[in-house]
C-alpha positions in Angstrom: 24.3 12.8 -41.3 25.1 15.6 -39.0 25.3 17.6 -41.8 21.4 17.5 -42.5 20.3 18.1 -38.8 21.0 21.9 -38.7 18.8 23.9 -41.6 21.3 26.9 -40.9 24.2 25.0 -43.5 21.8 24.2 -46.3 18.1 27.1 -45.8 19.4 28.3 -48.9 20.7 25.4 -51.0 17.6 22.9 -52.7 18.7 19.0 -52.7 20.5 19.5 -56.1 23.0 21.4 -54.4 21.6 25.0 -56.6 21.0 28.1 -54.8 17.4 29.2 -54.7 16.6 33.4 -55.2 13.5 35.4 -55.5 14.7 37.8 -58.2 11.1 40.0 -58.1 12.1 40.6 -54.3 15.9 41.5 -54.6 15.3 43.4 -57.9 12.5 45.6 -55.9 14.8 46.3 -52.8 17.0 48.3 -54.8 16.9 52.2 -55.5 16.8 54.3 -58.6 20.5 53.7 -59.7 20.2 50.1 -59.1 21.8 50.3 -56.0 20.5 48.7 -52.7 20.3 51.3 -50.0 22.5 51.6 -47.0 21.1 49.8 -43.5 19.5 52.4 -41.5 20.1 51.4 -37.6 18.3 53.6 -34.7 20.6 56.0 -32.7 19.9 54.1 -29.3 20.7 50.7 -31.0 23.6 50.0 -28.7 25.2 48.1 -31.6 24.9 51.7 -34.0 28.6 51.7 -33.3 29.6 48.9 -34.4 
């Protein structure tokens, strides 16, 4: 039961137990070569060094 309470365990996982993904959207993130780009993170960010 206490399983169920929290959405952060299961967001990503239907009732069937199968993991749910939005091809179109991952397939358009990534760059020419197929790659997905590096995170980009502001030089004040005072987690950049992290």
């Amino acid at each position: 039961m206490l399983a169920h309470i929290s959405p952060a365990r299961s967001s990503g996982v239907n009732y069937y137990g199968s993991i749910t993904v939005d091809y179109e959207h991952e397939l358009a993130q990534l760059d020419e070569q197929g790659q997905i780009p590096l995170r980009t993170v502001a030089a004040d960010d005072p987690t950049a060094g992290l």
